[in-house]
N, C-alpha and C positions, 0 to 999 in steps of 0.2 A: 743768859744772853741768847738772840736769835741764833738759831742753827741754822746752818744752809739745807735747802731740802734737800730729798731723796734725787740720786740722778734723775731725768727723764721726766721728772714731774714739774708740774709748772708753779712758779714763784707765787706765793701767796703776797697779796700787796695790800696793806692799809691804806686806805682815804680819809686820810683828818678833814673836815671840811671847811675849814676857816671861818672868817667873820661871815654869817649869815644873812648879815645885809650887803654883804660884796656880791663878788662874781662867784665865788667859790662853787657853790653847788652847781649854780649854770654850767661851770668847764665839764663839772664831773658830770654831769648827766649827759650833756653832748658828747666825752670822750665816751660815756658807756652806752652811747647809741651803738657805734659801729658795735657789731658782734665780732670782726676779729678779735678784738681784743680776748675773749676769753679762747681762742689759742694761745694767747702768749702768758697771761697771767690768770690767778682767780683773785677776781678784785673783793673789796671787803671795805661797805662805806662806814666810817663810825658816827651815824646821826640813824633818825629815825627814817626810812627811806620816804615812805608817805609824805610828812611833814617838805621833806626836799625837795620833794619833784612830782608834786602830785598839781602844783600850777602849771608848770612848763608846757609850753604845746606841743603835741605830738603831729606830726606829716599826715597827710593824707592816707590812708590804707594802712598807716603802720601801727602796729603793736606796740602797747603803752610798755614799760622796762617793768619787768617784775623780779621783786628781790625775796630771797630766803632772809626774814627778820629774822636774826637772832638774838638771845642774851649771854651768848658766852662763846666765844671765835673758837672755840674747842668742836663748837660742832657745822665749820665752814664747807659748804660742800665745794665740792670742785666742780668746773664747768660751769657753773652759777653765778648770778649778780646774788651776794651776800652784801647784809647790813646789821648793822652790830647796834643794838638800842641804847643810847648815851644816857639820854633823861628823857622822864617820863612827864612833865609838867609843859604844857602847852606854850609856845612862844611867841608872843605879838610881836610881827615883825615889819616892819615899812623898809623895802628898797631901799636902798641908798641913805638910810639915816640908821649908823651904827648906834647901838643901846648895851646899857650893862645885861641884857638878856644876851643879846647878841656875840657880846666879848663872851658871857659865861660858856655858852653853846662850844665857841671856838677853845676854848680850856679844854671842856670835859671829854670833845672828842678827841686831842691832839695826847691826851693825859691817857685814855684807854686805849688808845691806838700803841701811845710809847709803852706802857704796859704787856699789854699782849706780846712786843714785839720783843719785850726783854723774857718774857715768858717763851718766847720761841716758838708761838701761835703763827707768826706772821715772819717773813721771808725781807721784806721794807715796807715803809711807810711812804707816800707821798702826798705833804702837807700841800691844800689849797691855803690863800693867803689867808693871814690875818693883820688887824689893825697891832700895832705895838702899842700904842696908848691905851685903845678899846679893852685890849687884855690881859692889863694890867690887874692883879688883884692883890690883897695880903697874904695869899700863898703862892704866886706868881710877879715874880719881879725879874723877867730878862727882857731885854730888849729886842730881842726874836728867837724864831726856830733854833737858830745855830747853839744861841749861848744855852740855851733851855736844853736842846738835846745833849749837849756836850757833859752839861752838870748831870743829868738823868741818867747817862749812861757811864759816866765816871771817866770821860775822856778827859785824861790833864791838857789836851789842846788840842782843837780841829780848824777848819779852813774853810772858809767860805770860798768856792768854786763852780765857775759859769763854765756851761759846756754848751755849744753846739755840735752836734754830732754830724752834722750833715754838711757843716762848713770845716768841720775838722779845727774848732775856734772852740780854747780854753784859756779863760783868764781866772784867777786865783789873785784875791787882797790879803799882804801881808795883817792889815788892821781893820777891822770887819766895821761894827756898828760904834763909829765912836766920832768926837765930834773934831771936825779939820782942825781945831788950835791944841790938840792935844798928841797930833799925830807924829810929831818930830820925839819930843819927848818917850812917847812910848818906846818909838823903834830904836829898838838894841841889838848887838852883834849876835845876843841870845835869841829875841825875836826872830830875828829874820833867818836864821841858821834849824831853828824849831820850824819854819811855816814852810822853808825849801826841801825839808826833808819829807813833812808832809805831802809835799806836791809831790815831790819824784818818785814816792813812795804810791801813792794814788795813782799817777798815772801806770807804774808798773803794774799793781796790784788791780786794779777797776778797771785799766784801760788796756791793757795785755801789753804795754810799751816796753821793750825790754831796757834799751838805751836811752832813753827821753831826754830834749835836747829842753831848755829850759831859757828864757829870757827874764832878767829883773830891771825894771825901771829904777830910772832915780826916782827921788822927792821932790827936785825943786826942778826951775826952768832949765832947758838945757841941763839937765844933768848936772845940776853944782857950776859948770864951764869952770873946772877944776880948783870951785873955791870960792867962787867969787860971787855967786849966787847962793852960796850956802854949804856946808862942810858936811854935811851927813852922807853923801855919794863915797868922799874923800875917808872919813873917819870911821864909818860904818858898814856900808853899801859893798863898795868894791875889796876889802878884804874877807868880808864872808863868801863873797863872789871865787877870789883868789883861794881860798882854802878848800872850795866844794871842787874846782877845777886839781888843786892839786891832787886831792883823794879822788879824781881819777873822772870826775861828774862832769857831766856836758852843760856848762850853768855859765851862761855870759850876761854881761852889762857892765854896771848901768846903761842905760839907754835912756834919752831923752825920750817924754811919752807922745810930746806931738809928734813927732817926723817917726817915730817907729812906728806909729798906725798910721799916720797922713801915707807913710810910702808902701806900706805895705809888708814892711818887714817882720812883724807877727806872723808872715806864713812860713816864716824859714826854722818856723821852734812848735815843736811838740803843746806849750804850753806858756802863759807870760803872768809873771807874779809883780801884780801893782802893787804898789806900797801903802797904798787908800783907798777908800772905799769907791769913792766916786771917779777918780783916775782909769778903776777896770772896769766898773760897771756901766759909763759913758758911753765909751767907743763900743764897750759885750754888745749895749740896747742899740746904739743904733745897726749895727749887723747884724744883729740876732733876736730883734724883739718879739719878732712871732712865735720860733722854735726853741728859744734859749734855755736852758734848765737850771739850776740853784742846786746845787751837789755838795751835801756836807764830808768834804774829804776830813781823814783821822779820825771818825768815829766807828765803836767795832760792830758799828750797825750800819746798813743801807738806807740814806733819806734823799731823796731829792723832792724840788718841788720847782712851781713854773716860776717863771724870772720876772713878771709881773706882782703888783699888789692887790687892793682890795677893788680897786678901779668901783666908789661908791655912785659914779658918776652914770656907770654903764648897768649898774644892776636894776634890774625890772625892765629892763628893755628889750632882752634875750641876742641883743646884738654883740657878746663878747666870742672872743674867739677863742677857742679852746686849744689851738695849737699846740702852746708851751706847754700847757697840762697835761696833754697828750703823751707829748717827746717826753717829760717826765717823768709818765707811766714806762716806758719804752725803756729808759735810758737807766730806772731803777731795776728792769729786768734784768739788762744786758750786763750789770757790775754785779746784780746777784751769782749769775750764771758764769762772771767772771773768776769772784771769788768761791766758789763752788768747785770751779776744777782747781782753781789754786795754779796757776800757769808760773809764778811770780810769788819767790817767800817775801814777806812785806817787810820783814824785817831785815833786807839786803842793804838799805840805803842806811847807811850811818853818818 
């Protein structure tokens, strides 16, 4: 497994670079314009750097990004743009029209990236998108980043988790990538008791929170309106809720999800755990679409990644914004750096 580095030394960060006909490489070459960055990290692209960014336009007077190619992260220098050679076989690639090259490309970096990182070469990783269909193969069958890191690193359960750090806005889905007629069914007093522990667990342990106050949504409209919209608030929901409170935990709800964001009451909790995919990740994008990050809590690895997709629409154009990429880099340091001093034993929340 990844080790945390030496004090004082700066996080070594992988860059998976996603589907190659998205935005991916765009974010990363724009966030490794700015030169701070290598005060805070020593970044590490896993594709061939040439091939990535050797279109892209460079500013007037500026200095094209030059990288230490390597074949093996063992020998990553500090203070340097490093890139780590994935494959050697040249890739026809058209903007915006993902290809089985293309899906391949995004396997073999996200695959040597997690590698290294269980090898303890790298400090985290931060996956640019990829398509889930596109990368799909017969030795690749998850449905994204989450479920593939989780099984990779031998995690029996993680969490998918939206952070903004600059709005102080963290949503977390009880049920990640799975389809809305399935989502009643899944959710069990076991579920959702595993995914809250996770969170309070994450915010302690990555987010230095000692007390974390927590909000859980209902499922249904109105919170069930005690039954009559649907029983899973009543059957489910609010005894897990009553049990975390009894052991002593700052954990309330349900909560109707319109009127807890419509009013604004998501600012009075540390964190708010939707019960669906789309219920947290709605209200995340529209507050957060620029800076938002994709933070896999419960894994005994650091990954974040930006809260956008493969946006096929925007690549060749050089017009995407690199923001969320950015705060991703950023926010994978800051939970390195977290758990490194270890502020919080993670195994507190029971």
């Amino acid at each position: 497994m990844s080790l945390p580095p030496a004090k004082n030394t700066l996080p070594r960060l992988g860059f998976s670079v996603g589907d190659l006909a998205g935005i991916g490489p765009e974010v990363i070459y724009k966030t490794l314009r700015d030169e701070r960055l290598l005060q805070q990290c020593t970044p590490v692209v896993y594709g061939t750097a040439t091939a990535l960014f050797d279109e892209f336009p460079v500013e007037q007077g500026a200095e094209p990004l030059t990288f230490r190619q390597l074949r093996n992260a063992a020998d990553i220098a500090p203070g340097r743009l490093n890139a780590v050679t994935c494959w050697d076989e040249d890739f026809h690639l058209t903007p915006g029209q993902p290809s089985p090259a293309s899906g391949q490309a995004a396997r073999e970096s996200l695959l040597a990236a997690s590698r290294d990182l269980k090898a303890g070469l790298l400090d985290a990783i931060v996956t640019a998108p990829i398509s889930k269909e596109n990368t799909q193969s017969d030795d690749f069958r998850y449905p994204g980043h989450t479920e593939f890191l989780a099984s990779y690193f031998g995690a029996a359960d993680s969490l998918m988790f939206l952070v903004d750090e600059e709005k102080d806005l963290r949503i977390a889905t009880a049920t990640g990538h799975l389809p809305l007629k399935d989502v009643s069914t899944r959710l069990t007093g076991d579920l959702l008791r595993t995914k809250i522990r996770l969170l309070l667990r994450s915010l302690q342990h990555d987010f230095g929170i000692q007390k974390p106050k927590v909000a859980v949504l209902g499922l249904n409209p109105h919170a069930g309106e005690n039954g009559l919209l649907g029983r899973e608030e009543n059957d489910v929901i609010a005894p897990v809720i009553r049990q975390f409170e009894h052991d002593g935990h700052l954990v309330f709800g349900p909560y109707p999800a319109d009127g807890y964001f419509g009013t604004g009451q998501f600012r009075q909790f540390d964190a708010t755990l939707s019960i669906y995919h789309d219920q947290g990740l709605i209200p995340f994008k529209l507050m957060a679409f620029e800076r938002g990050v994709n933070f896999t809590a419960g894994l005994p690895v650091v990954r974040t990644s930006p809260d956008h997709g493969t946006a096929y629409g925007l690549a060749g154009k050089f017009a995407a914004d690199a923001s969320s990429f950015r705060a991703a880099v950023y926010l994978a340091c800051d939970v390195v750096r977290a758990r490194q001093f270890g502020a919080v034993d993670p195994r507190s929340v029971r």
